[in-house]
N, C-alpha and C positions, 0 to 999 in steps of 0.2 A: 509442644515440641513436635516439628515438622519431620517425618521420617520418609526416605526416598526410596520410592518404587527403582528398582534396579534389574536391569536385562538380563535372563539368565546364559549370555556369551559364555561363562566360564561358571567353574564351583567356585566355593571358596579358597578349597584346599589348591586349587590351581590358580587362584587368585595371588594367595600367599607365597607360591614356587616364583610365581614370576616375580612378585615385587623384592624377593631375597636375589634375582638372578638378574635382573634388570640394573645395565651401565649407566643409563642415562638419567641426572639425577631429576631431569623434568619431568620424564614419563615414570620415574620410580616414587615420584610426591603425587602425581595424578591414579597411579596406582593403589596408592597409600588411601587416597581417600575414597577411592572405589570397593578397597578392603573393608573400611571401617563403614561404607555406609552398605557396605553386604553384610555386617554383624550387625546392623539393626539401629546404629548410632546416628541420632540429629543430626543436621546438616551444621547447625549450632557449636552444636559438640564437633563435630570434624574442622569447622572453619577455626577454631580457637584449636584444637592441637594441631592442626597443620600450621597456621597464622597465615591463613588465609581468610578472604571475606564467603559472607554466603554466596554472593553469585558469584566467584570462581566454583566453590564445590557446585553448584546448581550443575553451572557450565560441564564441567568436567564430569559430572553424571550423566548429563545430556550425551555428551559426546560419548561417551561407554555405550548407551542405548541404544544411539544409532550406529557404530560403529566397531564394540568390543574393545579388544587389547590394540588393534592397530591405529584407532581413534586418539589415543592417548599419548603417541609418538607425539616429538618433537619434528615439526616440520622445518624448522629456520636450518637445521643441517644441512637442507636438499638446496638451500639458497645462493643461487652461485655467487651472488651478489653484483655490483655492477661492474658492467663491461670495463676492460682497461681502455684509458684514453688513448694510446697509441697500441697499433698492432707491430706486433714480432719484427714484421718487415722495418718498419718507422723507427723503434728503438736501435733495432741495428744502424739504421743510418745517422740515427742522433750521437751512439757511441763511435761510429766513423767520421763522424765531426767533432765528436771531444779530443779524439787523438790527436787533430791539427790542432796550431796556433786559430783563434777565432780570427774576423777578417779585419777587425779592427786593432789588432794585435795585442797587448795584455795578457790576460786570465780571462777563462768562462765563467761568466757570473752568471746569476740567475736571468734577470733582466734581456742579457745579450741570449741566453740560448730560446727565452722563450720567443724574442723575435724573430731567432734561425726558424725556431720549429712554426711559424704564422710564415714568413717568407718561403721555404724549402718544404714544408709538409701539408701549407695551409689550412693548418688546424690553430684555432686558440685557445691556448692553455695558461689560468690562473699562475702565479709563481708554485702556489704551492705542490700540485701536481709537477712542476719542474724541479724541482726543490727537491721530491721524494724520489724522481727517476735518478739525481744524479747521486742521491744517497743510496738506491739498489744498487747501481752500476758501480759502485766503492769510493764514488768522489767524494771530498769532504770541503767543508770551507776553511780557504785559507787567508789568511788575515795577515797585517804586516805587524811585528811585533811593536808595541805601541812607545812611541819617543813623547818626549815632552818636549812642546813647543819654543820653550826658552834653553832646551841644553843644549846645552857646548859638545859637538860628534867628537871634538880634538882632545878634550880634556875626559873623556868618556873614554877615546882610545889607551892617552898615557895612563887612567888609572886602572885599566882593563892589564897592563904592562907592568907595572909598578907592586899591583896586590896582590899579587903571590909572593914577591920578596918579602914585601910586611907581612905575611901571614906567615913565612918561614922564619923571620926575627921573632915575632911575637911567641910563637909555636919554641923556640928555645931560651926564651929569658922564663918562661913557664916552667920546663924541665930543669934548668938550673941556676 
């Protein structure tokens, strides 16, 4: 049984304070095993009650060694992540072009706005990145409600007319 030389950054008992006070539950599991391997516990024994492998706990001893309590943060928080594909300025003009009629006249579709935004902003953007800008801004897709290719719009109309009076005969030969 492999036992791990451990930095003395902290005691135990200030070991323990932190991993009960600690929000973050990645830096409160990497604390957890910094706990158990300052009681004297196999890396073994820690990788099976964590259910983590050996070389995570190695890792995460490592990084306490060199490093203490602030080694053990979670850094992916501080990640801005990636840049947005249109700046402030570009969105605003994208939503000053959704408020017109487009120039081909219809509805804005996917397809038509990401050609505005290659034409007027000369930037190329996948649909889906247009997709997602016109879902922030609260647009939604609208679709036509679906007809069937062989119905009748006239006899669609007269039964649209008609079915409420059958539903008020029907509605009183039931009550009496």
């Amino acid at each position: 049984m492999r036992r791990t030389r451990i930095a003395p950054h902290a005691s135990l008992e200030e070991v323990r304070q932190l991993l009960h006070t600690e929000q973050d539950p990645i830096a409160r599991t990497r604390l957890h095993a910094v706990f158990l391997a300052m009681q004297g516990k196999p890396q073994k024994e820690i990788a099976h009650t964590l259910g983590h492998s050996l070389r995570w706990v190695a890792s995460v001893v490592s990084r306490w060694n060199k490093g203490g309590v602030e080694a053990l943060k979670d850094l992916r928080h501080n990640n801005p992540g990636q840049r947005p594909k249109l700046t402030p300025d570009e969105v605003e003009r994208v939503l000053a072009a959704l408020k017109a009629p487009p120039s081909d006249g219809g509805l804005w579709t996917g397809p038509k706005l990401r050609a505005w935004v290659e034409r007027e902003l000369g930037k190329r953007l996948s649909l889906n990145p247009i997709y997602r800008l016109l879902h922030e801004m609260g647009f939604y897709l609208r679709v036509p409600r679906p007809q069937h290719r062989k119905g009748d719009e006239k006899a669609q109309v007269e039964f649209k007319k008609n079915s409420s009076k059958r539903l008020k005969k029907s509605k009183e030969r039931e009550r009496g």
